[in-house]
ZAMARGU-4260 file (C-alpha; in steps of 0.2 Angstrom, whole numbers, plus 5000, padded with zeros to 4 digits):
<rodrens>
0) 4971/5706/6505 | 4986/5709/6493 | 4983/5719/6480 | 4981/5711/6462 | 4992/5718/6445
5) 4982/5721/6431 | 4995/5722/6414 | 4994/5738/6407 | 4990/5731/6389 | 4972/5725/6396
10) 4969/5740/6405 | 4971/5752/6387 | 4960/5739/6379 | 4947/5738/6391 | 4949/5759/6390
15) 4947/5757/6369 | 4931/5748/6373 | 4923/5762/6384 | 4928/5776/6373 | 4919/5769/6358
20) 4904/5762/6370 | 4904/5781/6377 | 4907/5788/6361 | 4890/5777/6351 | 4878/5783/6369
25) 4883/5801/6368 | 4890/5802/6386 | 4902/5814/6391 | 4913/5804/6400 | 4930/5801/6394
30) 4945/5790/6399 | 4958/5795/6386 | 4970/5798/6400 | 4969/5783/6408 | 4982/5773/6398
35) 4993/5786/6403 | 4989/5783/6420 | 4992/5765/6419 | 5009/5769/6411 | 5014/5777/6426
40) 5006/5767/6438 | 5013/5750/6444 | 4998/5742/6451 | 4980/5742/6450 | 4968/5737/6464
45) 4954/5725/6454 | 4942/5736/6466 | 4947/5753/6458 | 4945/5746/6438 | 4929/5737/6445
50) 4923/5754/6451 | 4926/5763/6437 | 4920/5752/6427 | 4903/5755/6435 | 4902/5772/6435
55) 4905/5771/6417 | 4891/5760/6414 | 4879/5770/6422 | 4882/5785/6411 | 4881/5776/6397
60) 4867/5768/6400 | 4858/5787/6404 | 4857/5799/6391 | 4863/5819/6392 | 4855/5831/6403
65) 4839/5832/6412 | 4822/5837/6403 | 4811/5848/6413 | 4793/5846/6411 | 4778/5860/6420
70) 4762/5855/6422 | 4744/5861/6427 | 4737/5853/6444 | 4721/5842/6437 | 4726/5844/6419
75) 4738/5831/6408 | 4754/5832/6402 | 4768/5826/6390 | 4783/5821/6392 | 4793/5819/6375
80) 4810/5810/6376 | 4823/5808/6360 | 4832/5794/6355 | 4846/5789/6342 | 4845/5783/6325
85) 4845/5762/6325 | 4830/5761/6340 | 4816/5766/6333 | 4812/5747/6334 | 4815/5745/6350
90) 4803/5744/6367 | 4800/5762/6372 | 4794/5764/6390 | 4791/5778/6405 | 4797/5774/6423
95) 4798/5782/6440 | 4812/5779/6457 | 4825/5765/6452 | 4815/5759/6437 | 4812/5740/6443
100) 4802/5732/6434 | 4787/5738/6449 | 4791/5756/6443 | 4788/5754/6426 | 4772/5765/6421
105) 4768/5762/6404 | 4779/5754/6388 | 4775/5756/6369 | 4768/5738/6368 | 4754/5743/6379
110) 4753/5760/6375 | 4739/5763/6385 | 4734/5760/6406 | 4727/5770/6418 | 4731/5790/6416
115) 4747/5784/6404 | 4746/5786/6386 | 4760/5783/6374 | 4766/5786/6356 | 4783/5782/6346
120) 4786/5793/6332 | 4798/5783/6322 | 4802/5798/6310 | 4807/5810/6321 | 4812/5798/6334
125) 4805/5804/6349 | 4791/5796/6358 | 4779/5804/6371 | 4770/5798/6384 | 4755/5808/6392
130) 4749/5808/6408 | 4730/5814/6415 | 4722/5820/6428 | 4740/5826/6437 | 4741/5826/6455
135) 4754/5835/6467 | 4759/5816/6469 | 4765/5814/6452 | 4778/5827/6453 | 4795/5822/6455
140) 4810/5812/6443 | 4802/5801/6431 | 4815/5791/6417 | 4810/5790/6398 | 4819/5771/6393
145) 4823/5761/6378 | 4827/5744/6379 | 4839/5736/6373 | 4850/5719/6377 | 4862/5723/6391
150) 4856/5740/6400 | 4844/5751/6396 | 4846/5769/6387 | 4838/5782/6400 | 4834/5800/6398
155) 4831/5809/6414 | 4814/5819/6417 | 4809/5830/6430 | 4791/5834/6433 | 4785/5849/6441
160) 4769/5855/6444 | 4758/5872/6447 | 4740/5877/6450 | 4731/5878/6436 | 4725/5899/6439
165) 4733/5916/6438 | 4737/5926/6447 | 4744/5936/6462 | 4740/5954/6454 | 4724/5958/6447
170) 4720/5972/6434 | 4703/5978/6435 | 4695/5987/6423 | 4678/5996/6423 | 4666/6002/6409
175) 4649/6004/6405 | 4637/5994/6394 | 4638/5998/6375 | 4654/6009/6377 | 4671/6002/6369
180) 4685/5996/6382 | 4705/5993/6380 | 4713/5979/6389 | 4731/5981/6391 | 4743/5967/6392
185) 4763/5971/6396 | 4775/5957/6392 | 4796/5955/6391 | 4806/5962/6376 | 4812/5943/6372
190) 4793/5940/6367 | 4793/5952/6354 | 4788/5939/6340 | 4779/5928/6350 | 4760/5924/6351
195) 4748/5935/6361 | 4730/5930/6364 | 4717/5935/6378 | 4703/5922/6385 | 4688/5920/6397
200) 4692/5915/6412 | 4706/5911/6425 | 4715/5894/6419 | 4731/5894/6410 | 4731/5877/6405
205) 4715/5879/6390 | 4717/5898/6389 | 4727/5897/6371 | 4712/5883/6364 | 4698/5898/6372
210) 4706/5911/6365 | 4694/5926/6361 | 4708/5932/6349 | 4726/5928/6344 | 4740/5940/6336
215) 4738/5930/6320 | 4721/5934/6319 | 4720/5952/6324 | 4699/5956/6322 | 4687/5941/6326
220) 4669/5951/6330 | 4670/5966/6342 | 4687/5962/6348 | 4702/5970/6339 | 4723/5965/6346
225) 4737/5975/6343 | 4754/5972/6348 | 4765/5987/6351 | 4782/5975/6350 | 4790/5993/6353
230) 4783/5995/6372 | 4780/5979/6375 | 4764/5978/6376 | 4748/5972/6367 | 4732/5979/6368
235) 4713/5973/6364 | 4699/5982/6361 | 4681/5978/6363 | 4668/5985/6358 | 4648/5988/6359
240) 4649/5979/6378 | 4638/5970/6389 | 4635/5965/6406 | 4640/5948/6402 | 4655/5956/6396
245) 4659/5958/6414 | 4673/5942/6423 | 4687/5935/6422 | 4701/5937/6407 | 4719/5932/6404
250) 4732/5938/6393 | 4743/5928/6387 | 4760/5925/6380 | 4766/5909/6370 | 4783/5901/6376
255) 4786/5884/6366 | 4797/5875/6379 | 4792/5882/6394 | 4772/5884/6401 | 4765/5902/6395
260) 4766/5919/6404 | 4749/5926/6408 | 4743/5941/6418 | 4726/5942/6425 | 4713/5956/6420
265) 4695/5957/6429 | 4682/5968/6419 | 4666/5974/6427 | 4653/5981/6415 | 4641/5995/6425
270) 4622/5993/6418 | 4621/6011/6405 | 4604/6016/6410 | 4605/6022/6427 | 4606/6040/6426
275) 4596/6053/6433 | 4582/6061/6421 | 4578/6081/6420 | 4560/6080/6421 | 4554/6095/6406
280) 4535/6101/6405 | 4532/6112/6389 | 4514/6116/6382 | 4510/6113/6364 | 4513/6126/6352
285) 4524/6136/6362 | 4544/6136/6361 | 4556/6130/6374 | 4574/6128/6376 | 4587/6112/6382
290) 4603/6116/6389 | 4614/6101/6390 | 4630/6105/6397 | 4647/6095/6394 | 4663/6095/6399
295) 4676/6109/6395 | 4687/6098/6385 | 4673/6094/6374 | 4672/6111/6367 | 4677/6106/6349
300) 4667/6089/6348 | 4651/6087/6340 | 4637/6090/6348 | 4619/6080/6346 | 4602/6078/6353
305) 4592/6062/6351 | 4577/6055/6356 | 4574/6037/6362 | 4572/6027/6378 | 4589/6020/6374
310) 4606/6026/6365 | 4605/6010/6354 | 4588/6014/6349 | 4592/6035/6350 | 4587/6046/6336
315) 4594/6060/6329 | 4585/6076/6330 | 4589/6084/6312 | 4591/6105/6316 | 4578/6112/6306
320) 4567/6127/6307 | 4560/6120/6321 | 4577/6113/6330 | 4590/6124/6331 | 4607/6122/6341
325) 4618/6134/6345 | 4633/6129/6357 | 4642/6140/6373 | 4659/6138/6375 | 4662/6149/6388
330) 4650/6140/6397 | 4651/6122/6394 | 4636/6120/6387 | 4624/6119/6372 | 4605/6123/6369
335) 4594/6117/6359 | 4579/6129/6355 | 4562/6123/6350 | 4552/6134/6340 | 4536/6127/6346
340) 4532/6110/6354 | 4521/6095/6346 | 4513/6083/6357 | 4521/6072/6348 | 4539/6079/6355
345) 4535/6069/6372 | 4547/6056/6376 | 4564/6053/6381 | 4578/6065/6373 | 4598/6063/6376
350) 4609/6077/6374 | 4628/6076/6374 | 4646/6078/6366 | 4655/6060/6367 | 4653/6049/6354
355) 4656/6034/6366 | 4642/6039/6380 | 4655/6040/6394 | 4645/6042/6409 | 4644/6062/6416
360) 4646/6065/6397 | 4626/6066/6391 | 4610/6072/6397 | 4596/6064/6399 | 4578/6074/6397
365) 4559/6065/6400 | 4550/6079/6392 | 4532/6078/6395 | 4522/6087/6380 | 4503/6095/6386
370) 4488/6103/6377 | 4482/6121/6385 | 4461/6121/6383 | 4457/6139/6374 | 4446/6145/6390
375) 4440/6161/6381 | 4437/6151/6366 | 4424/6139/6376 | 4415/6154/6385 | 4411/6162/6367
380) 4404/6145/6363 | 4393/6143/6377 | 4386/6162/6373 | 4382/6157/6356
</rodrens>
């Protein structure tokens, strides 16, 4: 087939036109040096401009770029998809594969069906569709459209998704109830200035709306955050805990465009009580001495007797002339020296050096308190 001659004046017209279609659809396409080609060149094949021609129109017709979207396996998504100034008018709509009219998922004049939702902000001309219940089926290249006569404007989208738990390494952490516990949470020098939080649990996906405590908020009840943004690292504290303390925790770390960074914490809370009890017998009216040792680094801490069948519900035993205390470096250990015993001195004591109650750090004393009959006293009674 002989080859057709195109006049050089239609082809730097036809070139005019693209550039300022190109130009209005912000595509990076350019044939500026195609008049100078056509200068040069004494024939053009009718297939070759035809060609061109289409490749043109497909960029112009799709928009800069590819948008990445993550989501949580199970959990919902959006997907948020700019548009130029003169469309907020237009039909707005999300598709998948070649975008036929079959692949069309949801559009703003329905703006919901099935697990789609959508919403046009006119103002800041972007609209957003949502999707549900996310399946590993639903990942994959998506196309945010605007209609328009002639073809479409298209944004591409590509969605990925990941289970929605954390994570491969596991700190645990172990305490005891009623003791005070730091959690610590490392993270990357370029979130210095972003927001920290810590919640129950092991899903990413509602851990920020769960949170316990943010870096905003700093105290909320027994739990305190700090950030340290020089080691990169934030730390929580919490205090006065429990059994039901014990499970599951995440800290987190915001990221606005990109799914948050988390690190997995597993706390287990030991039941206080169970310690065993020196079992003390003293008579009534007679003296007797406690030693309660501690250990060696203790020496300066203060030292305390108390007496209660449980810490939160100890004590203090003032020193007085009947209590004295009287401490033993050299031997890691402190007495406590009763004067004389009241019956009323029977119960359960706890002796120690560590204001947190750190376990292998008190002593705990049943002291069992008991009346002497006065036998010389009787037989002079039953003589008189």
């Amino acid at each position: 087939m002989e080859e057709s001659a195109i006049p050089s004046v239609l082809i730097v017209q036809l070139c005019t036109s693209l550039l300022i279609a190109v130009k209005d659809h912000s595509v990076c396409l350019t044939f500026s040096n195609l008049k100078f080609q056509s200068a040069k060149a004494k024939m053009w094949s009718l297939q070759n401009l035809l060609f061109i021609l289409c490749i043109v129109l497909r960029c112009v017709t799709s928009a800069v770029g590819v948008i990445d979207v993550t989501g949580y396996v199970g959990r919902e998504v959006n997907v948020s998809c700019a548009y130029d100034e003169g469309y907020e008018f237009y039909e707005k709509y999300l598709c998948k594969n070649d975008c036929g009219s079959d692949d069309v998922l949801i559009t703003t004049s329905n703006s919901s069906k099935n697990k789609y939702r959508i919403h046009d902000d006119k103002t800041a001309r972007i609209f957003t569709t949502t999707i549900t219940d996310l399946q590993s089926t639903d990942a994959g290249k998506y196309w945010c459209g605007v209609t328009r006569s002639g073809k479409d404007i298209y944004t591409e989208v590509e969605l990925k998704l990941v289970p929605d738990s954390c994570c491969d390494t596991v700190t645990k952490v172990q305490s005891y109830e009623g003791h005070s516990e730091s959690v610590s949470c490392p993270y990357e020098s370029q979130y210095q200035n972003s927001l920290k939080y810590i919640c129950r649990g092991n899903r990413p996906s509602t851990c920020l709306q769960d949170a316990l405590i943010t870096s905003d908020t700093k105290q909320n009840g027994r739990f305190r955050l700090d950030d340290d943004k020089v080691s990169g690292t934030f730390t929580v504290n919490i205090n006065s805990l429990t059994q039901n303390d014990s499970g599951s925790y995440l800290c987190g770390v915001q990221r606005n465009s990109e799914l948050d960074v988390f690190s997995a914490i597993e706390l287990e809370v030991e039941e206080w009580c169970c310690v065993k009890a020196k079992h003390i017998n003293g008579i009534a009216g007679r003296p007797l001495t406690l030693q309660c040792p501690y250990p060696p680094q203790h020496w300066d801490n203060r030292k305390f007797l108390c007496k209660g069948d449980h810490r939160n519900k100890c004590t203090d035993i003032l020193m007085d002339q009947r209590f004295t205390l009287q401490d033993d470096a050299a031997s890691s250990s402190f007495f406590v020296m009763i004067r004389y015993l009241d019956v009323h001195d029977t119960g359960t004591y706890w002796c120690g050096s560590d204001p947190q109650w750190r376990v292998g750090n008190y002593t705990k004393i049943e002291l069992s308190v008991v009346t002497v009959r006065c036998v010389t006293c009787d037989i002079g009674r039953t003589r008189s």
